[in-house]
C-alpha positions in Angstrom: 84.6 133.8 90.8 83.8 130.2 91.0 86.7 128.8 93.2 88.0 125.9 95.6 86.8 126.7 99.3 85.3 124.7 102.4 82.1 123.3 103.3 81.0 122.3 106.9 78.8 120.0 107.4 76.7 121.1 111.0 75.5 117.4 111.6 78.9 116.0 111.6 80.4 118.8 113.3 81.3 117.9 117.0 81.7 121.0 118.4 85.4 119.9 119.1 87.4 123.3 117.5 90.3 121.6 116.0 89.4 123.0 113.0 89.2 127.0 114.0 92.7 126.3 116.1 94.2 124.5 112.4 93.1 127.5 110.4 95.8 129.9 109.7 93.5 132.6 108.4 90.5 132.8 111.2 88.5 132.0 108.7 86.2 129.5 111.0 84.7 130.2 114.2 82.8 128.5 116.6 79.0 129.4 116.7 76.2 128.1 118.9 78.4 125.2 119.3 79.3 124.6 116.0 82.0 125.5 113.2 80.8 128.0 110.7 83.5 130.0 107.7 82.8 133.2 108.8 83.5 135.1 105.7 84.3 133.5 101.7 87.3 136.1 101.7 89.1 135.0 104.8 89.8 131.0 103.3 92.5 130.6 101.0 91.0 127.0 99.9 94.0 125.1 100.9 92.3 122.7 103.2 94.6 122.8 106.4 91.8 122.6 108.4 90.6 118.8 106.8 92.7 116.6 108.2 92.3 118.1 111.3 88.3 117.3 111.5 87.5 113.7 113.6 84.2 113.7 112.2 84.9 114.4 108.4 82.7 117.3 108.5 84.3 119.5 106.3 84.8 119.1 102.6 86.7 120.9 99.6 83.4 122.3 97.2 83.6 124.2 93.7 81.0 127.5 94.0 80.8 130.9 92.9 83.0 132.6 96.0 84.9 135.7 96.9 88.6 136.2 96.2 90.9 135.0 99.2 91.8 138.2 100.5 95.0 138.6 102.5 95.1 142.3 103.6 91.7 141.8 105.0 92.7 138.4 106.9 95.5 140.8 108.2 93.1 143.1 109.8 90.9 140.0 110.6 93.5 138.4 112.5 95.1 141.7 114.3 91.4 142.0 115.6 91.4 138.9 117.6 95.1 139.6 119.0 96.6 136.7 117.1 99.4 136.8 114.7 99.3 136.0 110.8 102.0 133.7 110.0 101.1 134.5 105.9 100.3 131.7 103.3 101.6 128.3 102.2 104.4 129.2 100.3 103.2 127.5 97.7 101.2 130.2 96.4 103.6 132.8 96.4 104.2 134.1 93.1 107.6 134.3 92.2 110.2 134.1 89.5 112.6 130.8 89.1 116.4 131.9 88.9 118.2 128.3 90.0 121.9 128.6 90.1 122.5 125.5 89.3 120.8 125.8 85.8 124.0 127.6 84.7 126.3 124.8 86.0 124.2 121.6 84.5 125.2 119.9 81.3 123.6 120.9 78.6 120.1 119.7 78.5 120.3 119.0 81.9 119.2 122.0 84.0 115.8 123.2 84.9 113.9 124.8 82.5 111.2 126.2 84.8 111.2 130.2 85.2 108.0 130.8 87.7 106.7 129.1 90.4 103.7 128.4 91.1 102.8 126.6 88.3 99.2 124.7 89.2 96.9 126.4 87.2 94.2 125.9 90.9 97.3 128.2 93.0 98.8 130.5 90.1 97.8 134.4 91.0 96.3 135.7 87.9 98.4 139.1 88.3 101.6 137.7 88.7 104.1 140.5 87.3 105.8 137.3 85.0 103.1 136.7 83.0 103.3 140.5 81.0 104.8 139.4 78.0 105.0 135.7 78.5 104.8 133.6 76.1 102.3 130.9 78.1 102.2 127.1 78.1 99.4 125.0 79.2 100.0 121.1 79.8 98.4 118.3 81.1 100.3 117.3 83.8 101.1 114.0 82.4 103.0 114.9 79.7 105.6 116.1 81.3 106.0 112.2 82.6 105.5 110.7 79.0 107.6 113.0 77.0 110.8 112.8 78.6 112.7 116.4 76.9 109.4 118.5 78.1 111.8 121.2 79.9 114.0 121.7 76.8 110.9 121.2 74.2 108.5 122.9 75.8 108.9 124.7 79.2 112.1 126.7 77.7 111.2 130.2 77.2 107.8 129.7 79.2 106.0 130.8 81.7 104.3 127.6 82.6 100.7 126.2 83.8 99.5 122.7 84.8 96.5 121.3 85.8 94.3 117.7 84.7 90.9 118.3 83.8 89.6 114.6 85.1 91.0 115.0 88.6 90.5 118.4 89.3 87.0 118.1 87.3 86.7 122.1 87.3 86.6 124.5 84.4 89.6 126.7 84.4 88.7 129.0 81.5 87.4 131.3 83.8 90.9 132.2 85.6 92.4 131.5 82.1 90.1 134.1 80.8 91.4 136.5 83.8 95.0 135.7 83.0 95.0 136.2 79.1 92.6 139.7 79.5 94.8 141.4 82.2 98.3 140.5 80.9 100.2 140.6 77.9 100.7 137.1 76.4 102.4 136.8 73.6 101.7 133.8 72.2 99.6 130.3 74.0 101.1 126.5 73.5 98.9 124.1 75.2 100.5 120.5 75.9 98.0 117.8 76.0 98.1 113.8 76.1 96.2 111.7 73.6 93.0 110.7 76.1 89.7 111.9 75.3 89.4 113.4 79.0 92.4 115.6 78.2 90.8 117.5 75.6 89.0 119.4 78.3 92.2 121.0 78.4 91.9 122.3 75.1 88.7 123.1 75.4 89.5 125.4 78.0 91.9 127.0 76.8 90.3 127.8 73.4 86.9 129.0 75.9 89.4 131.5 77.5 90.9 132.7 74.7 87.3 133.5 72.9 86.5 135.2 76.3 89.1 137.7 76.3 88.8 139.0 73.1 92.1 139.0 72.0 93.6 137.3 68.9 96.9 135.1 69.9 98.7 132.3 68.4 97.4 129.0 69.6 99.9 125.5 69.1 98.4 122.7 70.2 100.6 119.5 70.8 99.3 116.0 71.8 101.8 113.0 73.4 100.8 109.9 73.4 101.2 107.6 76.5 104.9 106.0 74.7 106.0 109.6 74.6 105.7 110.1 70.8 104.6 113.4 69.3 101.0 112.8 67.3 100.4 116.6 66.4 
């Protein structure tokens, strides 16, 4: 699959290892003197090892890579004698249940029922997708359209994402998501820019790819927060 992972530069690299002590996974390891990813499967493509490099010799790049894979970082890590502390939270898949949505005023509480919700950190096999009815927005709209939980996110499982800053194609895990899961029905959210379309565009790519047949709303906000379609 074509995902997020690291690049190392060899003439920047200083040899220093503050990157292969910052990695959480062991996914980088010092060779001939220098920092080399050792295996596509072992990075999760979070980056903790960035801001740790003096010499700016690793970058984020976009290529066709393996699937992070945890159990085998497991085994990787058990290997070496040093413990695996698991991933950001972030990108644990789980449902949303607040408390406090059943005390807020009405039209008040959280709408939100999953977490994550960045279309770059969502698992594609996350159990709450079977039967979800799925929204996809730009993730400007929910700033410009100020009831987005209650008009939108209610009775959603929910995905973000901006296709000018994260200038990467998503219909691919789109594609996975809609094909292995049950969706019931697809809304995508959008705002009215030209580079938001690739949004759309997407989502309509992924929905071609998976062969199925599902009910497709597409709304567009503009920038004062009004409705346009």
């Amino acid at each position: 699959m074509i995902r997020k992972i690291i690049q190392i530069d060899q003439e920047k690299c200083n040899g220093c290892r503050a990157c292969v002590d910052a990695c959480h996974e062991g996914a980088i390891a010092m060779v001939d003197g220098k920092a080399h990813l050792m295996r596509d499967d072992y990075c999760d493509g979070l980056g903790d090892c960035l801001p740790n490099c003096p010499t700016g010799a690793i970058t984020f790049v976009e290529r066709e890579a393996a699937d992070y894979d945890e159990e085998a970082v497991k085994k990787h890590m058990a290997a070496q004698g040093r413990v695996y502390k698991g991933r950001c939270p972030g990108n644990e898949a789980h449902v949303v249940t607040p408390e406090a949505k059943k005390e807020a005023p009405q039209g008040e509480g959280s709408q939100l029922r999953q977490w994550p919700v960045q279309l770059k950190l969502v698992p594609p096999h996350a159990p709450y997708f079977n039967g979800a009815r799925l929204l996809i927005a730009a993730d400007c709209t929910a700033y410009a359209y100020a009831r987005f939980h209650d008009d939108f996110i209610k009775g959603h499982i929910t995905l973000i994402g901006c296709p000018k800053l994260d200038d990467i194609d998503y219909s691919e895990k789109l594609t996975e998501i809609i094909r292995q899961n049950a969706i019931q029905d697809v809304t995508i959210v959008r705002m009215e820019v030209p580079c938001c379309r690739g949004l759309e565009m997407a989502v309509k790519k992924a929905l071609d790819q998976s062969g199925k047949s599902l009910s497709l709303q597409v709304r567009v906000i503009r920038p004062d927060g009004k409705i346009t379609a």
